[in-house]
Backbone bond lengths (Angstrom), bond angles and torsions (degrees), N, CA, C in turn:
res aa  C-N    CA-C-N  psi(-1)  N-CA   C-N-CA  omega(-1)  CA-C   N-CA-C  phi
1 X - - - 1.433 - - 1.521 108.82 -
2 X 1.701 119.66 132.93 1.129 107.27 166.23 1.578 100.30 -163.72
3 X 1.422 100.77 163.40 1.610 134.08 -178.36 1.934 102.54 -39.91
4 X 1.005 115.82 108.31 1.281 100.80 172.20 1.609 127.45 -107.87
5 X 1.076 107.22 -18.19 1.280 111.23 -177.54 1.832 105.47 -151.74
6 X 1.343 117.29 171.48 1.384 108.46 -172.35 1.878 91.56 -165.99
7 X 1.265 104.32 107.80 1.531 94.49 -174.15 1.722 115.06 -63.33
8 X 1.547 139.99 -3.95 0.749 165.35 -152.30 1.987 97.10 -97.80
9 X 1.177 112.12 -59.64 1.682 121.85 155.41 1.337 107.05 -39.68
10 X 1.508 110.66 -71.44 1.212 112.46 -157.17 1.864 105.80 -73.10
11 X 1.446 133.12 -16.47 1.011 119.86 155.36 1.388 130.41 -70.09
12 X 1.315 116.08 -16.90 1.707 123.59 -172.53 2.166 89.48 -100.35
13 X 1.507 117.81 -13.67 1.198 85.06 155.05 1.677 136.57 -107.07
14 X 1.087 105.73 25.27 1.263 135.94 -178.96 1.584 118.00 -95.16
15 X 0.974 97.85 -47.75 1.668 106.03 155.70 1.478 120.60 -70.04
16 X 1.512 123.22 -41.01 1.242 94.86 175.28 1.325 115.31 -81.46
17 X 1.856 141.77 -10.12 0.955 149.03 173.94 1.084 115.64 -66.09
18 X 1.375 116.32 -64.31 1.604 131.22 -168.25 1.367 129.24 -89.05
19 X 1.016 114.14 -51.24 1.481 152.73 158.19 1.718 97.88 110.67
20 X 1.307 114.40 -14.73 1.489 111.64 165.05 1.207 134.08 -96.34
21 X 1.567 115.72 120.85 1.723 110.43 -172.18 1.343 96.26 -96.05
22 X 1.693 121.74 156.93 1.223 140.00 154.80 1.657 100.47 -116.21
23 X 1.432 103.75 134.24 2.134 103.41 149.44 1.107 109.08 -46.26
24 X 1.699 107.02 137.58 1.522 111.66 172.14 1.466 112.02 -89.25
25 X 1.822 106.14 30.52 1.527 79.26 171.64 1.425 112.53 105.97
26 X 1.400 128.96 -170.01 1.251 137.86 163.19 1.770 126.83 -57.15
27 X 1.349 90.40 -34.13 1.625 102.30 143.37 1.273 165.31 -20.47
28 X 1.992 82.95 -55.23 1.633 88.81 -162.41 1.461 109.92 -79.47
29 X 1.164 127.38 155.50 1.334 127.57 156.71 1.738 105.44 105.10
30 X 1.097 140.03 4.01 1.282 154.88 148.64 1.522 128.14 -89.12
31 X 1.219 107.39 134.74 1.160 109.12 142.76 1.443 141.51 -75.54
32 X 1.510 115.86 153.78 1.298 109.78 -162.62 1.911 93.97 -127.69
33 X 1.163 118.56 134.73 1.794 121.34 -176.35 1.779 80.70 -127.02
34 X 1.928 72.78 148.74 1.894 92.70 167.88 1.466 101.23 -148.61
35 X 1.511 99.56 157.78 1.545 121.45 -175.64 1.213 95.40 -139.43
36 X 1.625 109.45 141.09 1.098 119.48 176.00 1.392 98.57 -126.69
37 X 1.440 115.16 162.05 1.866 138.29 -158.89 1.275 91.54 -163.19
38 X 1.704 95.06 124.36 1.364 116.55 157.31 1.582 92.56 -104.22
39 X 1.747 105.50 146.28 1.771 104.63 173.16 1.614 73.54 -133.67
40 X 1.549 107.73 160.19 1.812 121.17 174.99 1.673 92.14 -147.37
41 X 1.078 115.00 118.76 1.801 130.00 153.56 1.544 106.18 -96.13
42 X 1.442 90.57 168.52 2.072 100.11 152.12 1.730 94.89 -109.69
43 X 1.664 81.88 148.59 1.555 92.56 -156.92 1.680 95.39 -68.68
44 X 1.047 109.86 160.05 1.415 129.76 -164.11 1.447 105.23 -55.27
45 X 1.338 105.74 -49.77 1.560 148.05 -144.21 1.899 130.74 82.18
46 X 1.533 86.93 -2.43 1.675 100.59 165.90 1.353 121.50 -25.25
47 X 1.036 115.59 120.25 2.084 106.48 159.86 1.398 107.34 -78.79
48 X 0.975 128.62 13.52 2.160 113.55 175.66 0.850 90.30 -126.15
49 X 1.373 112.94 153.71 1.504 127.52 163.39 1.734 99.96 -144.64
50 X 1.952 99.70 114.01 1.483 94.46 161.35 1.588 112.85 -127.02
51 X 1.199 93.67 -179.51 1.870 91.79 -149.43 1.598 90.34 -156.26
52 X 1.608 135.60 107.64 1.337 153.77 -146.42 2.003 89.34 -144.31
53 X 1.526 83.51 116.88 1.727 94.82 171.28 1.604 104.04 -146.07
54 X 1.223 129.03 174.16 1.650 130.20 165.67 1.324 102.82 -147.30
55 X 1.309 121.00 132.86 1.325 144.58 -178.30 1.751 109.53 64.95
56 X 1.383 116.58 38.24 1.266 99.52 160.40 1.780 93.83 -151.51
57 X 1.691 84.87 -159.66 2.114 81.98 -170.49 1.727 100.37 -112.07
58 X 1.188 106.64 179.51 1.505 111.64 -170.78 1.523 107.89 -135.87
59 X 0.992 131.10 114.37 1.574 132.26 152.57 1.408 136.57 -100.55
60 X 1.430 120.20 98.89 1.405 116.18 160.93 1.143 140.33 -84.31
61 X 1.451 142.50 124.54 1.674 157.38 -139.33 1.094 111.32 -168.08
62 X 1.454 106.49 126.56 1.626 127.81 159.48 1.733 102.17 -24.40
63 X 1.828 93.06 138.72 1.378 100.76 -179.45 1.675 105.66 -146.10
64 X 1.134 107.72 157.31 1.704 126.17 151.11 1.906 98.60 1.20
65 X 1.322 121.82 124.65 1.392 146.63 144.62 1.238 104.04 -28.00
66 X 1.370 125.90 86.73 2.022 116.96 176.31 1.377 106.89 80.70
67 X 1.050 112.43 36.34 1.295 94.88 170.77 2.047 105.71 -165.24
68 X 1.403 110.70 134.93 1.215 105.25 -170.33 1.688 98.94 -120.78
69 X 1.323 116.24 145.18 1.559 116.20 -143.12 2.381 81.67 -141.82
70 X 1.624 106.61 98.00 1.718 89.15 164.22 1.645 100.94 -106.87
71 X 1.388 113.63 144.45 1.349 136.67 161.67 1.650 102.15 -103.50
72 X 1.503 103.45 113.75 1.079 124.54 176.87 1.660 122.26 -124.38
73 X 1.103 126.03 106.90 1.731 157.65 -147.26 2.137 84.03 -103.98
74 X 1.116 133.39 102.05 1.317 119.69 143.00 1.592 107.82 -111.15
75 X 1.204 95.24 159.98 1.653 120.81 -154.65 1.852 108.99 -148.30
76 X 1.346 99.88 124.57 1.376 120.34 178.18 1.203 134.46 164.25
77 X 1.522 141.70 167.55 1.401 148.52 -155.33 1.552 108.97 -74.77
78 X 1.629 100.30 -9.45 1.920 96.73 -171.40 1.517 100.27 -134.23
79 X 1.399 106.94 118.28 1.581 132.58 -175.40 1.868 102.54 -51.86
80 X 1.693 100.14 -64.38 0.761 122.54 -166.84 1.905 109.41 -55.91
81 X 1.251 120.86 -67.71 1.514 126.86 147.02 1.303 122.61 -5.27
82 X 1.274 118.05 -38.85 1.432 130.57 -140.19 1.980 85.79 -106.15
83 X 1.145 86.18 -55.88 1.733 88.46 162.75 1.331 151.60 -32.18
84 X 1.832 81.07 -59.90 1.368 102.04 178.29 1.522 111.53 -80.72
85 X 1.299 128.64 -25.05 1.471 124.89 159.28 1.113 136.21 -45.00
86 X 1.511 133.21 179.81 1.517 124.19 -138.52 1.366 105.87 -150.34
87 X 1.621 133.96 111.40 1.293 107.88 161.74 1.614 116.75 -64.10
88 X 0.682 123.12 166.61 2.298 119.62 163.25 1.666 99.56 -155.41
89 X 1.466 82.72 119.40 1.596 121.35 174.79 1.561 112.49 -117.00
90 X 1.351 138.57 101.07 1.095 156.13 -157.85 1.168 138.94 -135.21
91 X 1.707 153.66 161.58 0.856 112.52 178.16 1.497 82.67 -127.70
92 X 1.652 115.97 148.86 1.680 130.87 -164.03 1.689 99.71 -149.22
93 X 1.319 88.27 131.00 1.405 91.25 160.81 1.569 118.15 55.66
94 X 1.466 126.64 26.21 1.425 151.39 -148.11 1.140 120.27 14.89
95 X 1.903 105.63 51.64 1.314 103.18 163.54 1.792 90.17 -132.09
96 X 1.402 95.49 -149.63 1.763 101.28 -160.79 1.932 81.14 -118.51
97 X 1.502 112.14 136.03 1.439 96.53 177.71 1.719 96.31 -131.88
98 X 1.183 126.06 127.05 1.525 148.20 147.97 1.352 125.93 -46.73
99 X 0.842 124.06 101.75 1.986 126.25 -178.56 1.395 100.32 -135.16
100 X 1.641 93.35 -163.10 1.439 132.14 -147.00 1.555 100.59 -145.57
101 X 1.376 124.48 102.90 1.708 107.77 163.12 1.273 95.86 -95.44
102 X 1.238 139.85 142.75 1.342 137.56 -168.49 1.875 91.63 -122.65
103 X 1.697 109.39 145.08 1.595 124.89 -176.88 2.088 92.74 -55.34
104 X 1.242 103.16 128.48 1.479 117.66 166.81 1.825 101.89 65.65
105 X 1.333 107.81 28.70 1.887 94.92 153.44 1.181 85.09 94.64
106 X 1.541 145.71 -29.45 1.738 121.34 -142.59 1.497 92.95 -150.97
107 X 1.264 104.38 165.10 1.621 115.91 -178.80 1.744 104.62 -93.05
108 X 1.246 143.31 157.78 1.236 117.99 160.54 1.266 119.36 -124.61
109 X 0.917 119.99 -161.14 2.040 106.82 -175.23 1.557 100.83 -88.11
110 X 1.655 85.35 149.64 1.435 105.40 -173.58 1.004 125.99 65.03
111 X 1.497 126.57 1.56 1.348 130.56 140.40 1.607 129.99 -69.90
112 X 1.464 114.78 153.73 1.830 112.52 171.75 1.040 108.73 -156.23
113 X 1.193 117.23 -166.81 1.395 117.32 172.59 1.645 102.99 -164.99
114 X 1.186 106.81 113.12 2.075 117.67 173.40 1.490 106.55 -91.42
115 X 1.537 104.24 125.76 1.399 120.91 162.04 1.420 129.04 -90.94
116 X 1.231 122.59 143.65 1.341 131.04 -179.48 1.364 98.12 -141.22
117 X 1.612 110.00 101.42 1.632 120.53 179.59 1.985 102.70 -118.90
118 X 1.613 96.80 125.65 1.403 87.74 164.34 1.708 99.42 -120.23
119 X 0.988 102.30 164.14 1.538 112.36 172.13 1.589 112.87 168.78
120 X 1.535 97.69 151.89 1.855 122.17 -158.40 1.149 113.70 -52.53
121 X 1.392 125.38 -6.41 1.706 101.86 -179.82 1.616 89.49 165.00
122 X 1.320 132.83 138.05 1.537 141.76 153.61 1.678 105.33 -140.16
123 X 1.021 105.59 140.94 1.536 98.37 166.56 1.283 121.58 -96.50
124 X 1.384 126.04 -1.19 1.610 146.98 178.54 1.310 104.73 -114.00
125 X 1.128 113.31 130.21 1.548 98.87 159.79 1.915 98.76 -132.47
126 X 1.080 105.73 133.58 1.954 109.03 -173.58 1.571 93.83 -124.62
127 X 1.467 116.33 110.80 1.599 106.88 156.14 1.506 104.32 -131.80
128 X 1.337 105.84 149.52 1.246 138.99 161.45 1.614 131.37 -90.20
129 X 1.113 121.70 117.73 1.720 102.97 177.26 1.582 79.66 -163.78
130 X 1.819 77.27 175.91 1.810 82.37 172.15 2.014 97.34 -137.03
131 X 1.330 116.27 -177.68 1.420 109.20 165.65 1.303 122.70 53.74
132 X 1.480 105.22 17.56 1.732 103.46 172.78 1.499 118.00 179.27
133 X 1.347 134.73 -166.56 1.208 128.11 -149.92 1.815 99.70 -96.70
134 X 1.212 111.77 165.75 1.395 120.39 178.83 1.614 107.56 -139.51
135 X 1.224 113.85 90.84 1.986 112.81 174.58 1.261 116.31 -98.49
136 X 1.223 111.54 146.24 1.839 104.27 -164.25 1.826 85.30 -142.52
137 X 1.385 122.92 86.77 1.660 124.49 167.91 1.350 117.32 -110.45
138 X 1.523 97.61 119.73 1.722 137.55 -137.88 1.804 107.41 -93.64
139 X 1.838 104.27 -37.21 1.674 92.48 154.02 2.091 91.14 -143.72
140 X 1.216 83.95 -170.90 1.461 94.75 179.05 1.452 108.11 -140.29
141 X 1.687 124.29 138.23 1.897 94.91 -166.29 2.178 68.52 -123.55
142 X 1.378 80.70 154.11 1.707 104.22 173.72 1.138 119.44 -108.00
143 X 1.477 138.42 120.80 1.247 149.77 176.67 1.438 121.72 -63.54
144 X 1.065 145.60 86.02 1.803 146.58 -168.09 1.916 87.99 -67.70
C-alpha cells in the first residue's frame, strides 16, 4: 500500500511550471491511498462473467488456460478503509461474478476500485461501473 498522489505536490508543481494555480475541484486538498490485490482461482468453468464496480474502470482480457487472475487497484482518502475492504470472486447465477465488499456495507466518496480481470473464455461478459472506462478484448494475436 502506498501514498499516491497528494494534491498539495501537485499544487507546488504547478507553480513552479505555470505560475498559475486553479482548485482541482472536488479533489483538492486530500489525500488519495491505493492498494492493490492480485486474487488467482481456477476458472470455474462458468460461461458469464459479471464484474460490478462504482467509480472506477474495468478491463476484461484473455487469460491463463484454467485459471482466472483479478487485479484490483482500490483508491481513496482512508488507508485504513481501504483495508478493511473486500475483493469477492464467486460463482452466482452459473457464472463467475467480480465485486467490491466495501469497509461498513457502503462505498464512500472518493473512493473506487479498477479491475483488471483476465480469464480463458466467457461467453457473457456483464459489467457495471460508473465514472470510468469499461474494455472488454475478446482475442489477443502474438507476434513471434
Amino acid at each position: 500500500m502506498r501514498m499516491v498522489r497528494n494534491s498539495a505536490g501537485v499544487l507546488t508543481a504547478g507553480l513552479i511550471l505555470g505560475g498559475v494555480v486553479t482548485a482541482g475541484g472536488c479533489n483538492a486538498g486530500w489525500t488519495r491511498f491505493r492498494d492493490d490485490r492480485v486474487v488467482t482461482l481456477s476458472h470455474p468453468g462458468a460461461e458469464a462473467l459479471r464484474v460490478e464496480s462504482v467509480n472506477g474502470s474495468v478491463r476484461v482480457q484473455p487469460g491463463e488456460p484454467a485459471l482466472v487472475r483479478v487485479d484490483a487497484t482500490l483508491w481513496g482518502p482512508d488507508l485504513d478503509r481501504l483495508s478493511e475492504s473486500a475483493i469477492v470472486t464467486e460463482e452466482r447465477d452459473g457464472g463467475l461474478y467480480v465485486g467490491i465488499s466495501w469497509a461498513g456495507g457502503e462505498r464512500k466518496r472518493n473512493e473506487g476500485c479498477d479491475f483488471v480481470i483476465a480469464i480463458p473464455s466467457a461467453t457473457t461478459v456483464t459489467v457495471r461501473t460508473s465514472n470510468d472506462e469499461i474494455s472488454v478484448i475478446t482475442s489477443v494475436t502474438r507476434w513471434i
